[in-house]
Structures are given as C-alpha cells and as structure tokens.
C-alpha positions as CSV (number, residue, x, y, z in Angstrom):
1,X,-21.6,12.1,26.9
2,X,-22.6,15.8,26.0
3,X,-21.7,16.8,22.4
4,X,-21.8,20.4,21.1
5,X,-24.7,21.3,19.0
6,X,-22.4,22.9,16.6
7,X,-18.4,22.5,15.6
8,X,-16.3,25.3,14.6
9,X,-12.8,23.0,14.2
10,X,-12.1,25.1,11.4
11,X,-11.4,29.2,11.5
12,X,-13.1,31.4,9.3
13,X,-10.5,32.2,6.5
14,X,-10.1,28.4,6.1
15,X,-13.7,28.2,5.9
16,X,-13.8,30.2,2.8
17,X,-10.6,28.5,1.2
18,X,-11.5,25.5,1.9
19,X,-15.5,25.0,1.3
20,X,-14.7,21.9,-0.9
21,X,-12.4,19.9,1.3
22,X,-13.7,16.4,2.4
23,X,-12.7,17.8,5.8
24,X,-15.1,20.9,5.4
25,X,-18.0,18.7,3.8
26,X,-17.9,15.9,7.0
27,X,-18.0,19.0,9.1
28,X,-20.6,20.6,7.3
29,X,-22.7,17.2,7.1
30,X,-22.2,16.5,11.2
31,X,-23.5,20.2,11.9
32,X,-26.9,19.1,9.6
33,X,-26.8,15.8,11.3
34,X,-27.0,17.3,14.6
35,X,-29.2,19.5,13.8
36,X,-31.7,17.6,12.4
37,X,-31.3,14.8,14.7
38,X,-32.4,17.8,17.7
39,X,-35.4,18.1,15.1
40,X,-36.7,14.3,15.2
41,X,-36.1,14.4,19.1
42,X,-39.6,16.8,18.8
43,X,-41.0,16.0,15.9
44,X,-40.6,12.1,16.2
45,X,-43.2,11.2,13.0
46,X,-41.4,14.0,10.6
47,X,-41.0,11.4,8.0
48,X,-39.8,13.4,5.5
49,X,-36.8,14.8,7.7
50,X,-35.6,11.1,9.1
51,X,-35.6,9.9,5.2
52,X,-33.2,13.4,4.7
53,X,-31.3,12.3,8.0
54,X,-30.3,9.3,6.6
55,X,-29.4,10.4,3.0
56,X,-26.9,13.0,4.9
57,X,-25.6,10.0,7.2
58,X,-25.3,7.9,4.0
59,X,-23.4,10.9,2.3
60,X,-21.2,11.8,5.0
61,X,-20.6,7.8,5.7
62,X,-19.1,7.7,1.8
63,X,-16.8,11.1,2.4
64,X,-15.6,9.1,5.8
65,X,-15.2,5.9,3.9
66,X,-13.0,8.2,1.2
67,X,-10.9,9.9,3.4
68,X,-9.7,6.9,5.7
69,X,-8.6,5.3,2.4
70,X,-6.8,8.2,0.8
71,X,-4.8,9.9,3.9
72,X,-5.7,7.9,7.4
73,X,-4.3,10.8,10.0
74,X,-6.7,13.4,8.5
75,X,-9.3,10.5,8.8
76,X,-8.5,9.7,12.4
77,X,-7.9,13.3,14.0
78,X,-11.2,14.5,12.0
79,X,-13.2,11.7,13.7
80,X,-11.5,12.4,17.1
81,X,-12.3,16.2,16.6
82,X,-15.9,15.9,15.9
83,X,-16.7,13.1,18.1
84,X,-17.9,9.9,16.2
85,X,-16.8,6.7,16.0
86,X,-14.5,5.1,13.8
87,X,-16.3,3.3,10.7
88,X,-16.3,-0.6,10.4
89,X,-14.4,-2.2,8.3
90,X,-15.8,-5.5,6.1
C-alpha cells in the first residue's frame, strides 16, 4: 500500500480558519510523521530524530485518543482520510 508523502484533505481558506482544530493538528502531525519517517529510512542511526518521531506519534496518538471520545464520525472519517488505522481500545 502506497501512501502519499503529503495530505492536503483540507483547502486553503480552512487552513487558515482552522489552524487549531484537532482535525488540523492530526493532519499537521501525520505530514511530520511522514516526513520524518522518509528521514530515518536514510539516516537509520539519527537518534535524535526517532526520539522526536515518537514524541509526535505519542502527541498525535493523545489528539486521536481525544477526538474518538468527544465526536466519533470526525474520528472515523479523519482516520479513513489519512490512512491509518483505528486506535485500540483497553
């Protein structure tokens, strides 16, 4: 499965309306994860960049974790749009 490198689900006006959305942030964070993750496939001893990798999975983990409690349908089409898997419930 090919993903894209980088997601433009939102336009641009709503992109500057709507920087502080949990929607925009997941985005945001899943671009940087991507990004970074392209990185470490190079540069596999960049320990500096896997310890930020997984403070940005933690991060985006919590806003996932957030959203799927406070409104589920955002939760599930956002995680359909951008390609990753549901999270697990305890």
């Amino acid at each position: 499965m090919v993903k894209k490198s980088f997601i433009s689900v939102i336009s641009q006006e709503e992109k500057e309306e709507n920087r502080g959305s949990v929607e925009f942030q997941i985005l945001s964070l899943t671009n940087r994860i991507r990004k970074l993750s392209s990185h470490l496939e190079l540069h596999r001893k960049d320990y500096l960049s896997q310890r930020g990798l997984r403070k940005i999975l933690g991060k985006r983990q919590r806003l996932l974790s957030y959203l799927s409690k406070k409104n589920r349908m955002h939760y599930k089409e956002l995680i359909n749009q951008l390609g990753i898997r549901e999270l697990k419930t305890r």
